[in-house]
C-alpha positions as CSV (number, residue, x, y, z in Angstrom):
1,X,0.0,0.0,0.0
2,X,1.5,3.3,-0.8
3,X,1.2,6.3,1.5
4,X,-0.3,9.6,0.5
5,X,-0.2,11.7,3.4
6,X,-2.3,14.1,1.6
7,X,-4.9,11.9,0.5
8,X,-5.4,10.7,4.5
9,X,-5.8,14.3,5.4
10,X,-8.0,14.3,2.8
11,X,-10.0,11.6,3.6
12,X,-10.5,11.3,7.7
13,X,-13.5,11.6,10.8
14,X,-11.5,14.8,11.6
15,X,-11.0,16.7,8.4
16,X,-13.4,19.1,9.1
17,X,-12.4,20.2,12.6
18,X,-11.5,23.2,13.2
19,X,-7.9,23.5,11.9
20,X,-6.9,26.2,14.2
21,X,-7.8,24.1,17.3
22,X,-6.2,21.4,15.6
23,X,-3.3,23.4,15.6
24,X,-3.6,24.6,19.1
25,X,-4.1,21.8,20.4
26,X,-0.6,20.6,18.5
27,X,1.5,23.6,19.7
28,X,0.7,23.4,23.1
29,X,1.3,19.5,23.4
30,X,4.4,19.5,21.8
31,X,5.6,22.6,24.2
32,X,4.3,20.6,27.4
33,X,5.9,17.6,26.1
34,X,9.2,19.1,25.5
35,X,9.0,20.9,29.2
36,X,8.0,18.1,31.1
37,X,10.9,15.9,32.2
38,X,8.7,13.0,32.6
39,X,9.2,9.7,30.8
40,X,5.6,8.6,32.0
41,X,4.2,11.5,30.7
42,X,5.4,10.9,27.2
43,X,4.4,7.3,27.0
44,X,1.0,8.4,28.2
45,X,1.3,11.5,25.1
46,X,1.8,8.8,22.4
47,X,-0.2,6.3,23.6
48,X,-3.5,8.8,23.7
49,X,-2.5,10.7,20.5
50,X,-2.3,7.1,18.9
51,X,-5.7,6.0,20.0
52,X,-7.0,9.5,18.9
53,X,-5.4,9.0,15.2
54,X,-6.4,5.1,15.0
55,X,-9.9,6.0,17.1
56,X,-11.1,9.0,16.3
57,X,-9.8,9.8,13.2
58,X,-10.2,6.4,11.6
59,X,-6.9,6.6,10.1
60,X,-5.5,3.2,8.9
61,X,-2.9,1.6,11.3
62,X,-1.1,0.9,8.7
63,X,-0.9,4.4,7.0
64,X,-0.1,5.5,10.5
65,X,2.8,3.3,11.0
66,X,4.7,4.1,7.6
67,X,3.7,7.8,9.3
68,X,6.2,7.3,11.8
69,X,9.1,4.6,10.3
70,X,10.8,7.6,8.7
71,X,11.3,9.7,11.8
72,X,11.7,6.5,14.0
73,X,14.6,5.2,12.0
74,X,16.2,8.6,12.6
75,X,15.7,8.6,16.4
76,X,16.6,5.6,16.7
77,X,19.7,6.1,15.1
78,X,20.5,9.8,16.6
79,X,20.0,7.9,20.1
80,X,22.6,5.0,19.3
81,X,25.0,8.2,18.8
82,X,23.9,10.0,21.7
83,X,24.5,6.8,24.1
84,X,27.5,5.3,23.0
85,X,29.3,9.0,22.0
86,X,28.7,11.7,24.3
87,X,28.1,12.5,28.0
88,X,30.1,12.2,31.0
89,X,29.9,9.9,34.0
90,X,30.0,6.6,35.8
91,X,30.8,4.1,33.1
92,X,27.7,1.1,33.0
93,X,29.0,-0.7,29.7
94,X,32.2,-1.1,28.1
95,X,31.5,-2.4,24.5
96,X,35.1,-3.4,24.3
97,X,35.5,-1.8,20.4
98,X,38.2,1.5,20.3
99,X,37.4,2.6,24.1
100,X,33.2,2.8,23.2
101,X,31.3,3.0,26.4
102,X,28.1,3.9,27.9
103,X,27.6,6.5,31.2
104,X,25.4,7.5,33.0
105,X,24.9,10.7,31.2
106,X,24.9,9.6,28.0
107,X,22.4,6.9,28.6
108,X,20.1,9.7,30.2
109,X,20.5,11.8,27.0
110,X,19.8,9.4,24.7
111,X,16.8,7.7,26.9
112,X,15.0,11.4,27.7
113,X,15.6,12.0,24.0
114,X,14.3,9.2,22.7
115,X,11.1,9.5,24.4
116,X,10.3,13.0,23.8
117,X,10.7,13.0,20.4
118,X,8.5,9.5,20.9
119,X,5.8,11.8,22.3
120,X,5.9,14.4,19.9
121,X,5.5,12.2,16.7
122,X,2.0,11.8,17.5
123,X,1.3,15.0,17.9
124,X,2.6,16.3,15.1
125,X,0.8,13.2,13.1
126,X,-2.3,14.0,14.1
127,X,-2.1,17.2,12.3
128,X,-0.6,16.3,9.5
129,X,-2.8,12.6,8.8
130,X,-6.0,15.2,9.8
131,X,-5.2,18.6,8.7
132,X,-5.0,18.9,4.7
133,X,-1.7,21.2,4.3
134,X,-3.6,23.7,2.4
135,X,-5.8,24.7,5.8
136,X,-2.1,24.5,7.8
137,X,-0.9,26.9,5.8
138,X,-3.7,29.2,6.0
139,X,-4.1,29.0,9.7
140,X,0.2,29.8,10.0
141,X,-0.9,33.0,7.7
142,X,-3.8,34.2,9.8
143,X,-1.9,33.8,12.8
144,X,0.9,36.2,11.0
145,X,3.6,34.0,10.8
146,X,6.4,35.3,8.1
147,X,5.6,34.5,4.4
148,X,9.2,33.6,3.5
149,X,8.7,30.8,6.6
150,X,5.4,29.6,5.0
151,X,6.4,29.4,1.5
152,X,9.4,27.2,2.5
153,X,7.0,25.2,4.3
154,X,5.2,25.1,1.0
155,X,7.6,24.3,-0.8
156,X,9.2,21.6,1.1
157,X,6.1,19.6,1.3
158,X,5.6,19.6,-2.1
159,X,8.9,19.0,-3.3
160,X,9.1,15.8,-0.4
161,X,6.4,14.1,-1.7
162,X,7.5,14.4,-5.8
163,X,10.9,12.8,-4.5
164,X,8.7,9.8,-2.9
165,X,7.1,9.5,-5.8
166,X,10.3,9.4,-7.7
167,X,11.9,7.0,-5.6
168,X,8.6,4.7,-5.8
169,X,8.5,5.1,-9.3
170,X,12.4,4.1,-9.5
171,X,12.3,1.4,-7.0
172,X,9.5,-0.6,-8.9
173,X,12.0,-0.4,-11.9
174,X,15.0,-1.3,-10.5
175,X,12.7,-4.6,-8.9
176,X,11.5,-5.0,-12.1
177,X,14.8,-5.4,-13.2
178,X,16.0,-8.0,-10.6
179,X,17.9,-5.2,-8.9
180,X,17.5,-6.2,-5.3
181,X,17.5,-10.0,-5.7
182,X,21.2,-10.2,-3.6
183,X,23.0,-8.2,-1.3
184,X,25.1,-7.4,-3.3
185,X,22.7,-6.2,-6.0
186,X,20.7,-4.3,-3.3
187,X,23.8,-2.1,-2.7
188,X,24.6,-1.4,-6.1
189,X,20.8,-0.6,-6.3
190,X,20.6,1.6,-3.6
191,X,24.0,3.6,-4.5
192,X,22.4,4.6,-7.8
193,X,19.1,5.2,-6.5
194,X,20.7,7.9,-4.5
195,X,22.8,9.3,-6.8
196,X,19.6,9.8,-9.5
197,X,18.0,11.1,-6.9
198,X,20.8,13.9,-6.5
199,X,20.6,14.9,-10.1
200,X,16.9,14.9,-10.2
201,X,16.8,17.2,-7.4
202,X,19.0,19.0,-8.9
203,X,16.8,19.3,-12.2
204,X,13.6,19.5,-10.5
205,X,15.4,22.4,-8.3
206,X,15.3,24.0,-11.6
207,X,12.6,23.2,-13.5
208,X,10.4,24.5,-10.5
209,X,12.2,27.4,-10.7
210,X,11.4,28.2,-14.1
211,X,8.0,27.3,-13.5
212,X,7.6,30.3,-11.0
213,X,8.8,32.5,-12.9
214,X,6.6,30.7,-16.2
215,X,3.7,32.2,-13.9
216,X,4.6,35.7,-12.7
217,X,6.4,35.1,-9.6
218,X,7.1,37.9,-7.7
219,X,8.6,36.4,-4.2
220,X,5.4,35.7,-2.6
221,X,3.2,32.3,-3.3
222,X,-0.7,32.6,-2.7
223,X,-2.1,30.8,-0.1
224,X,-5.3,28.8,-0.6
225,X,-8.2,30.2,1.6
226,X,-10.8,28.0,2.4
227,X,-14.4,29.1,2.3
228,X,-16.7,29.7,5.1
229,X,-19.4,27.6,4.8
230,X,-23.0,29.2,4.9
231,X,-25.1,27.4,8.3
């Protein structure tokens, strides 16, 4: 099953709540969970938020789980680093490779880290899988935040999801084509997937460029406004 993020947004029990509760209700979870030093708190923050996406929402479990594999592969590693390379301290584990070992502090770090940013995925999911981007964006220019910070936003979303689409698209050839049928093969797959993936970004970086200024850009992108319905 392939994920469209904005297709779920699209297409959920909450995509007609208010978006700037929504949004509220985002900022000021994500601020208590970062201020809270409390690793029950942020189990209790992800388990809730979950049940409020898979509940509530009705969002596939499935959709939400490739939601978070991206960002959870990242934490996951960014922890490793944090546990086994910095902080100070009693030692607790000598790996025995080049003088690698585990403290006290780094095991804190990398613990508390991991399960903050394990409490804020959910919250920032259940804006994203509820809120279709083109109401986000509204709601960030209501609420006056700088237009060069919400055309970046703008722009980063869309270019993220052509690249998933090119990668998808390139994947399913290079499958086609036997290309991950070894180890070995998988490698040489995945080095030139990543280096096409540099040159069309490269290309698309200006193609997109050309098809601003194809269309009158002037520095400032307009912003969908939804509207108001008549009761």
């Amino acid at each position: 099953m392939k994920f469209d993020m904005d297709y779920i947004a699209h297409h959920n029990a909450l995509t007609e709540t208010n978006p700037y509760f929504k949004l509220f209700l985002t900022i000021v979870l994500l601020i208590v969970t970062l201020a809270i030093d409390n690793l029950y708190f942020d189990v209790i923050v992800f388990v809730v938020m979950s049940l409020v996406i898979l509940s509530i929402a009705k969002i596939d479990y499935k959709s939400y789980l490739k939601f978070l594999s991206l960002p959870m592969a990242f934490l996951v590693i960014t922890c490793i680093f944090l546990i086994f390379f910095f902080g100070k301290g009693d030692v607790i584990y000598e790996t025995g490779i080049w003088s690698i070992v585990v403290t006290t502090d780094s095991w804190h770090y990398g613990v508390y880290t991991f399960m903050r940013v394990l409490g804020c995925l959910p919250c920032l999911g259940f804006l994203a899988l509820t809120t279709p981007i083109a109401k986000i964006i509204n709601c960030l220019r209501k609420i006056k935040i700088p237009k060069i910070l919400i055309e970046i936003a703008l722009l980063m979303y869309n270019t993220i999801f052509i690249f998933l689409n090119e990668i998808d698209t390139m994947q399913k050839a290079q499958e086609s084509r036997l290309g991950y049928h070894s180890y070995w093969s998988s490698i040489k797959s995945l080095a030139a997937l990543i280096s096409i993936i540099f040159l069309r970004s490269l290309d698309k970086s200006e193609t997109l460029q050309y098809s601003l200024d194809s269309r009158g850009y002037s520095g400032e992108l307009p912003v969908y406004e939804p509207r108001k319905r008549d009761d």
